[in-house]
C-alpha positions in Angstrom: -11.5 -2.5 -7.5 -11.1 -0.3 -4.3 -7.6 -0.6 -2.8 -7.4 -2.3 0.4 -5.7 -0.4 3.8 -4.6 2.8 1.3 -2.6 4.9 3.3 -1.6 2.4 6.2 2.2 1.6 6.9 4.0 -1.7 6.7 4.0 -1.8 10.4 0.5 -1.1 11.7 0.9 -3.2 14.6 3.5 -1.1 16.4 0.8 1.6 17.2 -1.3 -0.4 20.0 1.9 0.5 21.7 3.2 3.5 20.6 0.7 6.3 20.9 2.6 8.9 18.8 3.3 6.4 15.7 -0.7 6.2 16.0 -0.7 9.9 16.4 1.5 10.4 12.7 -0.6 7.4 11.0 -3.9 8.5 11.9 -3.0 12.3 10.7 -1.6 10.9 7.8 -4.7 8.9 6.6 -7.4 12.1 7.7 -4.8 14.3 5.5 -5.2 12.2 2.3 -9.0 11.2 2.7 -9.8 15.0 2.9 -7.1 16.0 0.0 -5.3 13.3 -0.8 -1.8 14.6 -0.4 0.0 12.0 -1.9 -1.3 12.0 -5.2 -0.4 15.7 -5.0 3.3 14.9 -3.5 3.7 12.7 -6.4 2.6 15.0 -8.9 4.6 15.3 -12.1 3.3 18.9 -13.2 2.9 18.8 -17.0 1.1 22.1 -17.2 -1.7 20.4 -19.1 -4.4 20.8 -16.0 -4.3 17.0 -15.2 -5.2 15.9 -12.1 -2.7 13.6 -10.3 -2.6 10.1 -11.0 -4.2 8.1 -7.7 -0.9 6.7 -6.2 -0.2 3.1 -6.2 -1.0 1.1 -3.1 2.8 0.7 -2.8 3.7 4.1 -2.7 0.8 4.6 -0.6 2.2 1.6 2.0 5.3 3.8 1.6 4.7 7.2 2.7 2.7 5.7 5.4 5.4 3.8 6.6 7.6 6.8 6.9 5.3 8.9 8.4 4.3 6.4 11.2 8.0 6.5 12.1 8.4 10.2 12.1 6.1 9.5 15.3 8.0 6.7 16.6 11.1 7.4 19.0 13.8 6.8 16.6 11.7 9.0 14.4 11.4 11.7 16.8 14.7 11.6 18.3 15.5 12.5 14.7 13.5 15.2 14.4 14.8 17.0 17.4 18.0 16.5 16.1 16.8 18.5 13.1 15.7 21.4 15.9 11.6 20.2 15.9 10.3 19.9 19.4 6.8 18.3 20.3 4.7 21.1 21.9 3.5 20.3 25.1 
């Protein structure tokens, strides 16, 4: 069964109003449709040639969630603090 809203935070309603929370979210669901990057972020290496395990829809809601917020203003502030600055 195909997993419903992979890759989509726990808070999708906060992007109608926050344009760089849609910004991070959309980026982060083109990045893992073209390479999934999760399933590679959550790669245990066991140096048997594997591919990574598809991530569960939890972890998925997760990383989503996260990343959204990297785009929200909290999120942001926070990343200036760390010394990143949106180009303009």
């Amino acid at each position: 069964m195909p997993k419903k809203n992979i890759h989509v935070g726990l808070r999708p309603y906060r992007i109608k109003d926050n344009p760089e929370e849609k910004r991070f979210a959309e980026e982060w669901k083109k990045q893992n449709k073209q390479g999934n990057v999760l399933a590679y972020l959550l790669h245990q290496v066991d140096h048997r040639g594997r591919p990574p395990l598809e991530p569960s829809e939890r972890d998925a809601a997760v990383a989503a969630t996260v990343i959204q917020w990297l785009g929200s203003p909290v999120g942001q502030s926070w990343l200036e603090e760390l010394g990143y600055m949106r180009k303009k």
